[in-house]
Kinemage of the C-alpha trace (Angstrom):
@kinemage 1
@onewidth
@group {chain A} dominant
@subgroup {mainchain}
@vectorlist {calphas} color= white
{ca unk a 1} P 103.980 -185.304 165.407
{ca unk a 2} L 102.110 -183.354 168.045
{ca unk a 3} L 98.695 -184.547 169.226
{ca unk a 4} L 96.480 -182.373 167.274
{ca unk a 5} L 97.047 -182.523 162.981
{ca unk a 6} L 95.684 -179.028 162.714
{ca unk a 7} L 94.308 -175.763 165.115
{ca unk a 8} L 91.652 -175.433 167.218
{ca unk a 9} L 89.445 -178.510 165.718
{ca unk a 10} L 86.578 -178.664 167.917
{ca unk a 11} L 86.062 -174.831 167.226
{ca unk a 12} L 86.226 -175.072 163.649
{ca unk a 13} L 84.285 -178.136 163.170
{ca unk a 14} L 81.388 -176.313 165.605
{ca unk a 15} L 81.723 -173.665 163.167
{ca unk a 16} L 80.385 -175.836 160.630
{ca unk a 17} L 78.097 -176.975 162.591
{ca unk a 18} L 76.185 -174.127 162.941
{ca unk a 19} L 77.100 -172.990 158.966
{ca unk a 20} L 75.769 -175.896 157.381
{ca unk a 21} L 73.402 -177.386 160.182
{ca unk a 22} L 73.694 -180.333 162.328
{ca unk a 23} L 72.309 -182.818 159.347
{ca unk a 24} L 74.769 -182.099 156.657
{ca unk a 25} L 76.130 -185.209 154.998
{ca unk a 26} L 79.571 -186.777 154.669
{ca unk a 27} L 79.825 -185.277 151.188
{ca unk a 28} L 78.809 -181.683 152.726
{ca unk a 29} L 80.984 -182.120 155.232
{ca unk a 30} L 83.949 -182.889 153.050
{ca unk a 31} L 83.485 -180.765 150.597
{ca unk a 32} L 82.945 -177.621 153.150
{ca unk a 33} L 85.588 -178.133 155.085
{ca unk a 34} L 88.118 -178.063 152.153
{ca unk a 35} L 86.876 -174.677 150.943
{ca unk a 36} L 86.544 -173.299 153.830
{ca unk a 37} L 89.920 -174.713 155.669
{ca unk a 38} L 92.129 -175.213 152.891
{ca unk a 39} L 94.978 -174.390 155.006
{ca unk a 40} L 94.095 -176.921 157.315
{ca unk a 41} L 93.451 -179.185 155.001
{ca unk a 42} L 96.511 -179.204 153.620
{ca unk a 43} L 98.354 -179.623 156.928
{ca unk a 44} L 96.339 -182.831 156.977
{ca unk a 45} L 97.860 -184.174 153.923
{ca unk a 46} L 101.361 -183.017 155.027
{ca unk a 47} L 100.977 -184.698 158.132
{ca unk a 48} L 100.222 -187.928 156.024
{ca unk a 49} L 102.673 -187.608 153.986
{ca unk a 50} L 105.384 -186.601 156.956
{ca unk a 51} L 103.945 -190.007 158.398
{ca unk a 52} L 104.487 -192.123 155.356
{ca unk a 53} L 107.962 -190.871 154.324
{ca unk a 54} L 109.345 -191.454 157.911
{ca unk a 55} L 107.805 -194.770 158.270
{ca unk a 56} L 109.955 -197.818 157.073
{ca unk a 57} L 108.800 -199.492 154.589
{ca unk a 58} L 106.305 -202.571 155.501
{ca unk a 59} L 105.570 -200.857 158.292
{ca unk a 60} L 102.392 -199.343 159.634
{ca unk a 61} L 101.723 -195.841 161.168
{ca unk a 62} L 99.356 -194.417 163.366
{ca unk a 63} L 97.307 -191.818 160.753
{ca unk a 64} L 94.675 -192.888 158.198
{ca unk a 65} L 94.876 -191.369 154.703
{ca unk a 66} L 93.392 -187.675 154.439
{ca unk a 67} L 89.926 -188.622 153.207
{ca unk a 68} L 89.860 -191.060 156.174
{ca unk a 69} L 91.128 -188.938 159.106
{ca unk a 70} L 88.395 -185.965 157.925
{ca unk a 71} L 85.716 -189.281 158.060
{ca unk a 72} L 86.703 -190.117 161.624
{ca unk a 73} L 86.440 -186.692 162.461
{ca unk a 74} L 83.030 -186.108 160.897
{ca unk a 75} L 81.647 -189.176 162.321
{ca unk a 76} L 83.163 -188.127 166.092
{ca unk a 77} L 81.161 -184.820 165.940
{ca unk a 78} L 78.458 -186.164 163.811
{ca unk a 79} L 77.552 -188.511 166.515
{ca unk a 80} L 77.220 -185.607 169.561
């Protein structure tokens, strides 16, 4: 998989940013994001799902489930 799991993150993430204001919650966050990048939310999931199916089985790989990776990501730009 390439480096990035969907477009132009930083810009759309900023883009919420200044939509919903810097305080917005997990739950805002979450919920937003899907609605408004549904697309992109739904490479996420493939992504996961390319990961698990090519993974052997007992083994680990390096992307957390969807809920998860759009956590991480709210907490990285939560926290600048």
């Amino acid at each position: 998989m390439g480096s990035a799991v969907f477009p132009a993150k930083k810009k759309k993430i900023e883009a919420m940013i200044k939509k919903y204001g810097e305080d917005m919650t997990w739950h805002v966050f979450k919920t937003n994001f899907k609605e408004d990048y549904p697309e992109d939310w739904a490479l996420i999931n493939a992504a996961f799902e390319s990961y698990q199916k090519n993974t052997k089985r007992g083994k680990n790989h390096p992307m957390p489930h969807p809920d998860k990776y759009l956590k991480n990501l709210y907490a990285s730009f939560s926290t600048k």
